[in-house]
N, C-alpha and C positions, 0 to 999 in steps of 0.2 A: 665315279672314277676320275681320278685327276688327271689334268694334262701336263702331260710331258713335252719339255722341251729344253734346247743343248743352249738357248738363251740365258737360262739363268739355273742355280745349283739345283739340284738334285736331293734336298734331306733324305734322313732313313726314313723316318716318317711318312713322307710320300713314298719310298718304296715299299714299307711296310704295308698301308694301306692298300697298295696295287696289286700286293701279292694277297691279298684279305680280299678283296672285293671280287678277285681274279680268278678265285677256289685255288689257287695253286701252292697253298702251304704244305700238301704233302708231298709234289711233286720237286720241290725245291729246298736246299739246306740254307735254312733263316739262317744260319750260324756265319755259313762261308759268304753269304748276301749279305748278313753285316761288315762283313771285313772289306768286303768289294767296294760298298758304300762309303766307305773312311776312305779308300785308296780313289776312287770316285771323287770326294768332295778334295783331293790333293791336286786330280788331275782336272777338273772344271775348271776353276780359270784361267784355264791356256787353251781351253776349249770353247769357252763365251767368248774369251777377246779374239780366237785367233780369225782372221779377214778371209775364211778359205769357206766351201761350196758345204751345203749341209751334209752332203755325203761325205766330204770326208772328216767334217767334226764327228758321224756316226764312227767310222771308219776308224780317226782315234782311240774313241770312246771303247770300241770293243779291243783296239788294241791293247786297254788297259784295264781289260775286268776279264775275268773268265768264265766259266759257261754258265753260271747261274743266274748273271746279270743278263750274260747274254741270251737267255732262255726268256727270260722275263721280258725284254724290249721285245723280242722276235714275236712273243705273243700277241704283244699287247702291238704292237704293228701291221700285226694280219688282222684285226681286229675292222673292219671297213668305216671310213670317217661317215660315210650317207651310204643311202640305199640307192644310190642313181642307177647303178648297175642292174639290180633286180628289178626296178620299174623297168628300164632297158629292154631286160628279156621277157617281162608281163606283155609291154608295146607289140614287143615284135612276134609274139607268141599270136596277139591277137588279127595281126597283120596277118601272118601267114595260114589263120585257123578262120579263114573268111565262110560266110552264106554258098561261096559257089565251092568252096572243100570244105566242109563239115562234117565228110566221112572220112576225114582220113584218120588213121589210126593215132592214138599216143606216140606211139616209137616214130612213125613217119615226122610227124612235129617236132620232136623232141631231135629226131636226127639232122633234118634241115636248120634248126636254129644251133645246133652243136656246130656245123659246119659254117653255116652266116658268121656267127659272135667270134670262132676260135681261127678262122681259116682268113687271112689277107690276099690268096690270090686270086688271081681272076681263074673264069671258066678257060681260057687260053693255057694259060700257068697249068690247070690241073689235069687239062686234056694231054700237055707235053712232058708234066711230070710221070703221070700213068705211063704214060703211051712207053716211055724208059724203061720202068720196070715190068716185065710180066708175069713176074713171080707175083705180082700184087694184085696184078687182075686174077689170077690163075686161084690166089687165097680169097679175093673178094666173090668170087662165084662159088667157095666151097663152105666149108663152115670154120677152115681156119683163118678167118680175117681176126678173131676174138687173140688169137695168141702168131698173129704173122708178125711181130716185130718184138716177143718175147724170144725167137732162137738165137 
């Protein structure tokens, strides 16, 4: 897969290839992704030269294509550059699944490292946030913690 970048132009070619290598031919209309492309190679060099923060050359960029360009970057964006992340959670997985808890269950591991990786606050923070709501406590002792913040 090639890389992409608002450095220098864009051919169809590479985006041909992106959407071929991507599986996403039938999710996407080549026809209107060609047209995007031409209007694309119009609007690049006010995009390479312009002296402004990469967000907002994306920011143009999608100004000036519509959703099938924009389906194609979005993909290929979510796409992770390394695996740092997944060693991250391998690390820490093995941290907390030590010689002295080796009975703890899957879900017990699996729930502490959800709450480690995805939560910034402190144990203070989450004592004073709870301790506010008690509709939260009241769902987390029943069984509707799964859908407390679906009503």
């Amino acid at each position: 897969l090639k890389v992409f970048s608002l450095m220098k132009e864009i051919s169809w070619s590479d985006l041909e290839s992106a959407v071929e290598s991507l599986g996403l031919s039938s999710g996407l209309d080549v026809d209107a992704l060609y047209s995007e492309s031409v209007c694309l190679r119009q609007a690049m060099p006010m995009i390479t030269t312009a002296n402004i923060t990469c967000e907002d050359k994306w920011r143009m960029l999608f100004e000036k294509c519509s959703a099938d360009c924009t389906k194609l970057v979005q993909f290929m964006m979510s796409i992770p550059v390394s695996n740092s992340f997944t060693e991250r959670v391998f690390s820490r997985m093995g941290n907390a699944w030590t010689n002295e808890r080796h009975r703890l269950e899957v879900d017990v591991v699996k729930a502490e490292l959800q709450c480690k990786l995805n939560f910034d606050m402190s144990c203070s923070e989450v004592y004073e946030y709870v301790s506010k709501k008690p509709e939260l406590l009241k769902a987390a002792k029943s069984n509707k913690k799964y859908n407390f913040l679906l009503k």
